[in-house]
N, C-alpha and C positions, 0 to 999 in steps of 0.2 A: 504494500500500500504506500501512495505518495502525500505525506503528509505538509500542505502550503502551509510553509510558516509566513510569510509577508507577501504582498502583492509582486505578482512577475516584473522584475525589471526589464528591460532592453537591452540586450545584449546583438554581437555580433551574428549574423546571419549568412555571414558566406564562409564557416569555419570550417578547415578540413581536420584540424586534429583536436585530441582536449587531452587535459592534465588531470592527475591525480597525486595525491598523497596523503602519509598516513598523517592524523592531527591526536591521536591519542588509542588507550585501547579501546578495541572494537570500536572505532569511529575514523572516518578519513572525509577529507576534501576530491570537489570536483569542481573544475570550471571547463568551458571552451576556448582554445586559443584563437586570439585576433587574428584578422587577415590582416590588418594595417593600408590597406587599400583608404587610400585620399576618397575611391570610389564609395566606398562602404558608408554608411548614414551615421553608424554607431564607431566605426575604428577614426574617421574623420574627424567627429567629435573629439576624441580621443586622442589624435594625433598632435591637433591644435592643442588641448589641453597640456600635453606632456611636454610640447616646444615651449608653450606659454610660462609654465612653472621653469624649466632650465632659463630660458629668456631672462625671465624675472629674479633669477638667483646673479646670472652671470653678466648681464648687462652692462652695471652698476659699477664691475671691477674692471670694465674694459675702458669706458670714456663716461663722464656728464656731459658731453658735446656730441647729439647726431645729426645729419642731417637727411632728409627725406627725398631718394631720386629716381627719378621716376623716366624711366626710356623706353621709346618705342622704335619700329624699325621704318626701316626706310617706304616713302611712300607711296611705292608701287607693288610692296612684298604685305598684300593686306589677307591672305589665306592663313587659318591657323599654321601651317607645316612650313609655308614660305615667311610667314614673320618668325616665326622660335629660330629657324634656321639663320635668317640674318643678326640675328639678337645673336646667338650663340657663336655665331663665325668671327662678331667684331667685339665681345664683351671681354673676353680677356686682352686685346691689344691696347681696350681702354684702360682698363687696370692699371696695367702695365703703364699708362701717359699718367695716371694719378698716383701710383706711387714715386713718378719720377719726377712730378712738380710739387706733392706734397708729401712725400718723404713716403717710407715706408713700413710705418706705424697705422697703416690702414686696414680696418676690421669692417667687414661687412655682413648682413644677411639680403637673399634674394632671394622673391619668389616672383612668379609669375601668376597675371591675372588678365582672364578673357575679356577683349574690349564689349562695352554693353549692346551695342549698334550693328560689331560683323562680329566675324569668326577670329578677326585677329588676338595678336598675343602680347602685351606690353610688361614689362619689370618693372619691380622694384625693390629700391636698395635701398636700405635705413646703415648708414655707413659712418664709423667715425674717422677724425681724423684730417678730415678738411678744416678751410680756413673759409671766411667769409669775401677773399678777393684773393686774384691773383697777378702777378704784375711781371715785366719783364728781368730777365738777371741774368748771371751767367753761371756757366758750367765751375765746375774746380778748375777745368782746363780753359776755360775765359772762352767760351763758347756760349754764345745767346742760347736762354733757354728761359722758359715759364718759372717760377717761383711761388708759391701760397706763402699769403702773409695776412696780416690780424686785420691791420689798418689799411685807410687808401687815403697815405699821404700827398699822392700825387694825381694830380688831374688829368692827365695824359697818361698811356703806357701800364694802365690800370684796371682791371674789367672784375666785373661779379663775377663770382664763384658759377653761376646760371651761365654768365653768356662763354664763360669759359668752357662749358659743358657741350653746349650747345655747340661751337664752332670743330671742337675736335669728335663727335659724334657725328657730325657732319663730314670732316673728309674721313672719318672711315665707314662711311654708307651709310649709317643707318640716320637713326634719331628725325623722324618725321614731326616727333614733339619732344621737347627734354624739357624736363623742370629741377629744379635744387631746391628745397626750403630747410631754412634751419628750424628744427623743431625746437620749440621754445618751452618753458616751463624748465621738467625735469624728465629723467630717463625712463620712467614709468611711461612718459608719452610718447616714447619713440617705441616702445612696448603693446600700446595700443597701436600704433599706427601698422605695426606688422602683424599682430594679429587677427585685424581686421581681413584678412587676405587669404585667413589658413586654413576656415573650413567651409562654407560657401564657397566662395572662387575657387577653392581645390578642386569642387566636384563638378564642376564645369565643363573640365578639359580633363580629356587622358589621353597622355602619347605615352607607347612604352619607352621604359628605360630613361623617361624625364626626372630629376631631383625635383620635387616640388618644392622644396628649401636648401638653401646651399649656404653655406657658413664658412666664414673666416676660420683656422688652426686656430687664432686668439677666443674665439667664441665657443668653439667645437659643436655637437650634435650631444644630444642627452644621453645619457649612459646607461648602460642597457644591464641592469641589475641583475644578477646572480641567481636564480632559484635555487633552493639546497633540496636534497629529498624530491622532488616533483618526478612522475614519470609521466613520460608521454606516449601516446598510442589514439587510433582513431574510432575508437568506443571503450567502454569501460563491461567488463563480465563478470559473475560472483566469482571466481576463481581467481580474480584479480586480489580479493581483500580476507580476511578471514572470517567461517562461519560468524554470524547472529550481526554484521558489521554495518553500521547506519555511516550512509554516504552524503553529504551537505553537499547539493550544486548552488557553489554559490553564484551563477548566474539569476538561482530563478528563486534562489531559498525554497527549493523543496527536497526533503530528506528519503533517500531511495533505502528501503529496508531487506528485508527476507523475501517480505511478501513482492515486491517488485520483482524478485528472480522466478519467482514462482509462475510468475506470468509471461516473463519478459526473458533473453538470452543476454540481452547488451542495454547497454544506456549511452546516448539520449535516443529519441525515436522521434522524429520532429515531425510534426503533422505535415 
């Protein structure tokens, strides 16, 4: 017999395998493992949740200064496959120009979000590390070259941190729109402002083998905790636990006993 102890939760729906272990005598644990599918209604949730809490731990220790950039592709590549592809062909050569004008103490996150109107694909970077202008200067070897700096003491030879964006997005093809805003307040809001992206807009868009967040070494990816004891397999049978042994799924809080084998060979049985 299956005895509900609380109201069914939500759980993942596209799961291929589930876990068990023991939790004491004659009693053990059951859950299903996630798919982590961005697609999934319940692991997306879930996905956004887990970047959100790392986000909110590790942000803090990286900069109090983000800024908010947002880049699309060039504007004749307006198909979802033809914008990601020009986005991803010139996103690291830009990189590569912002660590060399504003040093390279640069930490970023990126994800990707479907425009509302086509199928196209635009990014964005909540990035620390910029300056609010960039002005002319030169190499160590006295070779002209861009510079970030705080202030714009000069009226000539000077430009926002934006039109600086804007012109070298430009000659490497893309950026049909670029924008730069410095996120103001504190780092909790550059916290929202990528959150906002993780689990709606995720499920938008699926190409395989896309990162739908990409992180800085200085930020990393959340860390993927250790289970001790769990076994895994793709149903659970009384042979698995020992005689008279009450099983908790804690997806649904319902406790599988004697009487469930008696009816049943394996668990779960999903309608």
């Amino acid at each position: 017999m299956q005895t509900e102890v609380n109201e069914k939760p939500l759980y993942c729906k596209k799961y291929s395998k589930v876990a068990y272990a023991s939790s004491g005598p004659k009693s053990a644990v059951f859950t299903r493992l996630r798919c982590k599918s961005w697609q999934c209604d319940y692991c997306a949730a879930k996905n956004a949740s887990i970047w959100r809490a790392h986000l909110k731990e590790k942000l803090p220790t990286v900069s109090d200064t983000w800024y908010l950039v947002t880049l699309t592709a060039h504007p004749t590549k307006r198909s979802r496959v033809e914008s990601l592809t020009n986005i991803r062909e010139h996103i690291d050569a830009l990189i590569k120009r912002i660590r060399r004008v504003f040093g390279s103490d640069i930490e970023y996150i990126r994800v990707y979000e479907k425009h509302p109107t086509s199928n196209a694909l635009h990014a964005h970077m909540i990035m620390s590390g910029l300056t609010d202008y960039v002005a002319r200067g030169f190499s160590v070897k006295h070779r002209p070259m861009a510079i970030g700096v705080i202030n714009r003491d000069a009226r000539y030879g000077v430009w926002a941190v934006k039109s600086w964006f804007k012109v070298v997005c430009h000659e490497l093809g893309m950026g049909h729109m670029v924008d730069v805003q410095k996120i103001k307040d504190n780092v909790l809001s550059a916290l929202l402002y990528v959150c906002a992206y993780l689990t709606k807009e995720q499920q938008n868009f699926h190409i395989p083998y896309l990162k739908h967040v990409q992180v800085t070494k200085g930020i990393g990816s959340p860390e993927v905790k250790e289970s001790f004891g769990w076994h895994v397999s793709m149903a659970i049978e009384a042979r698995m636990f020992e005689p008279n042994c009450q099983i908790t799924d804690l997806n649904t809080n319902v406790i599988i006993d004697n009487n469930w084998w008696e009816r049943h060979s394996y668990y779960p049985i999903e309608d």
